[in-house]
C-alpha positions as CSV (number, residue, x, y, z in Angstrom):
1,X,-19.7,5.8,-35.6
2,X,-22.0,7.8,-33.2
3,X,-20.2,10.6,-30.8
4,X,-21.7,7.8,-28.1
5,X,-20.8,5.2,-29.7
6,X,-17.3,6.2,-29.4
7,X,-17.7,7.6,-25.9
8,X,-18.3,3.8,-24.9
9,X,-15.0,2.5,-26.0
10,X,-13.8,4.4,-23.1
11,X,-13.1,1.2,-21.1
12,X,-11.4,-0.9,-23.8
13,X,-9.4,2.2,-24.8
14,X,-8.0,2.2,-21.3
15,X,-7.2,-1.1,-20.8
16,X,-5.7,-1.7,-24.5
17,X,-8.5,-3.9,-26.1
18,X,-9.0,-1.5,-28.9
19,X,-7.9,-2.3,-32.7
20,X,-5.1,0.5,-34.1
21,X,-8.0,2.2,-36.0
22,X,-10.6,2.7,-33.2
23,X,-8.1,3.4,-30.9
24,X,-7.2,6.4,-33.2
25,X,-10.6,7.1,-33.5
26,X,-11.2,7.4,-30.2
27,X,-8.2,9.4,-29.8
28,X,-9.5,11.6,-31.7
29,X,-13.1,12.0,-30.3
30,X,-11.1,12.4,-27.1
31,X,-9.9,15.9,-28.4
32,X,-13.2,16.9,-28.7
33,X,-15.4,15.5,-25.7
34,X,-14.3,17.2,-21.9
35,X,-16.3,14.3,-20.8
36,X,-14.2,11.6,-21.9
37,X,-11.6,13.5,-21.1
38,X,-12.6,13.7,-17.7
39,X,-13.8,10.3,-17.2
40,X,-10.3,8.9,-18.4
41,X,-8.7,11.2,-16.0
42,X,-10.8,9.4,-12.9
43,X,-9.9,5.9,-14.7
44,X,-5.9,6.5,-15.6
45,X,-4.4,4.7,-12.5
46,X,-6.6,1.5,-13.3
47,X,-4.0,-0.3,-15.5
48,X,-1.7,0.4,-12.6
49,X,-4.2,-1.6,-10.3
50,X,-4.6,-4.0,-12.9
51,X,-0.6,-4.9,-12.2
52,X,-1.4,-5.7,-9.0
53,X,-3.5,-8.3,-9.4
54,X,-2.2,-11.7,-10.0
55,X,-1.6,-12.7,-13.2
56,X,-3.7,-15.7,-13.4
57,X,-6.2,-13.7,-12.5
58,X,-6.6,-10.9,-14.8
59,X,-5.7,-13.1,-17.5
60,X,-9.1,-14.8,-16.2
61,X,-11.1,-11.9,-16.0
62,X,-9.8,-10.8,-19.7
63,X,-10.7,-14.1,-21.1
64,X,-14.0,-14.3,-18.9
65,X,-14.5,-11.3,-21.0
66,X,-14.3,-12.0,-24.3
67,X,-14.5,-8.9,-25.5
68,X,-15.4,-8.7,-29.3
69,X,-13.7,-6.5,-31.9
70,X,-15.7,-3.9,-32.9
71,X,-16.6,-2.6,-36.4
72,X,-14.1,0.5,-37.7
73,X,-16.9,1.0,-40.6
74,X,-19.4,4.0,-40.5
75,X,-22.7,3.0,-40.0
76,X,-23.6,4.8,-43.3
77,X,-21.4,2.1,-45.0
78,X,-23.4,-1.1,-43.7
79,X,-26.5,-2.6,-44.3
80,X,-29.4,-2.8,-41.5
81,X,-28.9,-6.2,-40.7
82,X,-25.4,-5.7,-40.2
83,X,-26.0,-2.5,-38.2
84,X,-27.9,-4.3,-35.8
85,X,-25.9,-6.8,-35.4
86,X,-23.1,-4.8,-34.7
87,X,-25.5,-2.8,-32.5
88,X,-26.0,-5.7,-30.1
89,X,-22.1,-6.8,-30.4
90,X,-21.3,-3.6,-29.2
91,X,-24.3,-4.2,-26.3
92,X,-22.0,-7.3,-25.4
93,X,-19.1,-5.9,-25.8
94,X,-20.2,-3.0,-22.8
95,X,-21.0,-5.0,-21.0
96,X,-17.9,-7.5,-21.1
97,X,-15.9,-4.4,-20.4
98,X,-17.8,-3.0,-17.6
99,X,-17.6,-6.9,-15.9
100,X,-13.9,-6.9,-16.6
101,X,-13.5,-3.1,-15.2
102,X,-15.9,-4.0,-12.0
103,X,-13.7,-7.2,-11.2
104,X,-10.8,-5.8,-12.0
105,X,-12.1,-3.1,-9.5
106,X,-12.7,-5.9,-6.8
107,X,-9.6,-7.4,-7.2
108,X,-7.7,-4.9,-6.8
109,X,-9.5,-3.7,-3.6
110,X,-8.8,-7.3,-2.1
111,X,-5.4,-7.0,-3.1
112,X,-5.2,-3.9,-1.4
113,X,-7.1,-5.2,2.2
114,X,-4.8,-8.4,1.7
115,X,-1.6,-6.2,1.4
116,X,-2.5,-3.3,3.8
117,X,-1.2,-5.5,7.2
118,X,1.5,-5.7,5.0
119,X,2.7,-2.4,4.2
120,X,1.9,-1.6,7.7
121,X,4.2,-3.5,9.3
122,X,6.7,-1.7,11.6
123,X,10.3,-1.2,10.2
124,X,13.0,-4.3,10.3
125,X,15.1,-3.3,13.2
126,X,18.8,-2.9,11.7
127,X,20.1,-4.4,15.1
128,X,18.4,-5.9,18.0
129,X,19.4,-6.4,21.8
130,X,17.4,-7.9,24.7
131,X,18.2,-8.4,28.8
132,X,16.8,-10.5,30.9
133,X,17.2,-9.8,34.7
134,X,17.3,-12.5,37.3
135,X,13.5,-11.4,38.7
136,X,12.7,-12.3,35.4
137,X,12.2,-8.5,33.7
138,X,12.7,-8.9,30.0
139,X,13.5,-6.1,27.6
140,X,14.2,-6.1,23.8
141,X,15.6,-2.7,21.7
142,X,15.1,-2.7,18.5
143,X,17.3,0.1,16.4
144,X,16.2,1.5,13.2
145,X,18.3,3.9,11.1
146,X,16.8,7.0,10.1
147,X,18.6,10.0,8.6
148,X,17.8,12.0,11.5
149,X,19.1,9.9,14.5
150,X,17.7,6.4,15.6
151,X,14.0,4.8,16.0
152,X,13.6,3.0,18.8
153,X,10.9,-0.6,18.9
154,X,10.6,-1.6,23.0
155,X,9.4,-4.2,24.0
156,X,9.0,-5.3,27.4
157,X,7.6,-8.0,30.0
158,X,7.7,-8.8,33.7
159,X,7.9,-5.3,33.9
160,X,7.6,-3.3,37.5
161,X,3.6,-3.1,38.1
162,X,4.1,0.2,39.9
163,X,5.5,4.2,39.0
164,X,6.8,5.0,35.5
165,X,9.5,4.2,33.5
166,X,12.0,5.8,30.9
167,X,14.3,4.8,28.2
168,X,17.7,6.2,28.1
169,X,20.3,6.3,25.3
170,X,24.0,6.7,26.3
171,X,26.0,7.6,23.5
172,X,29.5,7.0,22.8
173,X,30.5,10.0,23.7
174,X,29.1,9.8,27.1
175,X,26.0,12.2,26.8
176,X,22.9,10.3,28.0
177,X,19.1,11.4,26.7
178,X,15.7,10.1,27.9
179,X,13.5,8.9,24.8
180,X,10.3,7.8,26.2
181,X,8.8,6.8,29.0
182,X,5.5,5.1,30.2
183,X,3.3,4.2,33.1
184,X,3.6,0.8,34.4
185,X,0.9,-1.3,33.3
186,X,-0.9,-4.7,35.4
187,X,0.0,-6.9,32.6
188,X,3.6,-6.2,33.2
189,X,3.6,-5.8,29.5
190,X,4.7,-2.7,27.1
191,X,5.4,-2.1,23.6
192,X,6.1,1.5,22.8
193,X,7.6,3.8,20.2
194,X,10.9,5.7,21.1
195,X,13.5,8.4,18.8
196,X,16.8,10.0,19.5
197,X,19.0,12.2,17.5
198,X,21.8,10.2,18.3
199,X,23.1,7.7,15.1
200,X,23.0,3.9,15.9
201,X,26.7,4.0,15.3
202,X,27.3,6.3,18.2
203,X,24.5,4.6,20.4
204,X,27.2,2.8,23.4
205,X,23.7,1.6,25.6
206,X,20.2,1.9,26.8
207,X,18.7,1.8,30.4
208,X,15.6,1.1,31.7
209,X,15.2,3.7,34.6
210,X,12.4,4.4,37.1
211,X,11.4,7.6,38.0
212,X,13.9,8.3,40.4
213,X,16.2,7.6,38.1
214,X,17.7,4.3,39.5
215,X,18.7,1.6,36.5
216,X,16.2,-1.5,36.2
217,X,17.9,-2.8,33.4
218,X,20.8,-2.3,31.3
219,X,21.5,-3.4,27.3
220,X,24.9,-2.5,25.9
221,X,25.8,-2.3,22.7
222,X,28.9,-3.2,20.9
């Protein structure tokens, strides 16, 4: 078997499709070629990919395949015919692993467009609390634990139209600290990102307050 014979098993090595003796083989050529080397390198985290496609589907793509087993024999050892046959099974076989590689490839990009929203999504608030005032001003909290104090999710609507606003945290221990604050927007709608040092265990309230400081709404917590 040809240095570039060998250098094409490449693909099957890395996905497991190799028998024991050419995967040796190539193991062995691997010691001696920087390019494989390098090549398997690039492709290493594949197999990982591969986990993340359904099942049902790379066993699809594998069988779709149908890659061939190829010869362990030197070519010195066969006869012509035989070496030409094996010659265009190992054509196929390329090319069966290149398809498989390339949709695996695919796959695992859709997998990864279909699951980025996902992994995007904000944090699961570890508690929750919303007001609602009689003018019709609605405002949710939502709390997240963190190891340095508490993230805060706000959501508001009916909102003053006018003049900014601020978030306060009081704390159990009767400090209070501004978190955020916003200008007032036409819709009457926010949604904005707040922090405070203070744990959610120590966190007694929060106030919406307007620039001059005066309370719009109040949440407490238990």
């Amino acid at each position: 078997m040809t240095g570039n014979s060998v250098h094409q098993l490449l693909g099957a090595y890395l996905l497991g499709g190799l028998e024991a003796d050419e995967a040796r083989t190539f193991e062995d050529h691997l010691a001696t070629c920087a390019e494989c080397r390098r090549e398997l390198e690039e492709l290493e985290s594949l197999p990982a990919l591969l986990d993340a496609v359904p099942r049902a589907d790379a066993v699809a793509l594998t069988v779709a395949g149908g890659a061939e087993t190829l010869s362990p024999l030197e070519p010195e050892a066969l006869p012509e015919k035989v070496l030409v046959d094996l010659s265009v099974r190992r054509r196929k076989s390329r090319r069966r692993w290149a398809a498989v590689v390339g949709a695996v490839a695919a796959a695992c990009l859709a997998v990864g467009f279909l699951a980025g929203p996902l992994l995007n999504q904000p944090p699961k608030p570890d508690a929750s609390y919303s007001v609602q005032s009689d003018n019709g001003l609605q405002l949710t909290v939502g709390m997240v634990k963190k190891n340095w104090g508490t993230e805060l999710a706000v959501e508001g609507r009916s909102m003053p139209l006018e003049g900014t606003l601020y978030l306060w945290v009081k704390g159990r221990d009767g400090a209070e600290e501004r978190t955020c604050g916003w200008t007032a927007t036409q819709s009457g709608r926010i949604k904005i990102t707040g922090a405070t040092p203070v744990q959610l265990a120590g966190i007694a309230g929060v106030e919406l307050r307007d620039e001059a400081e005066k309370t719009v709404a109040s949440i407490s917590v238990p």
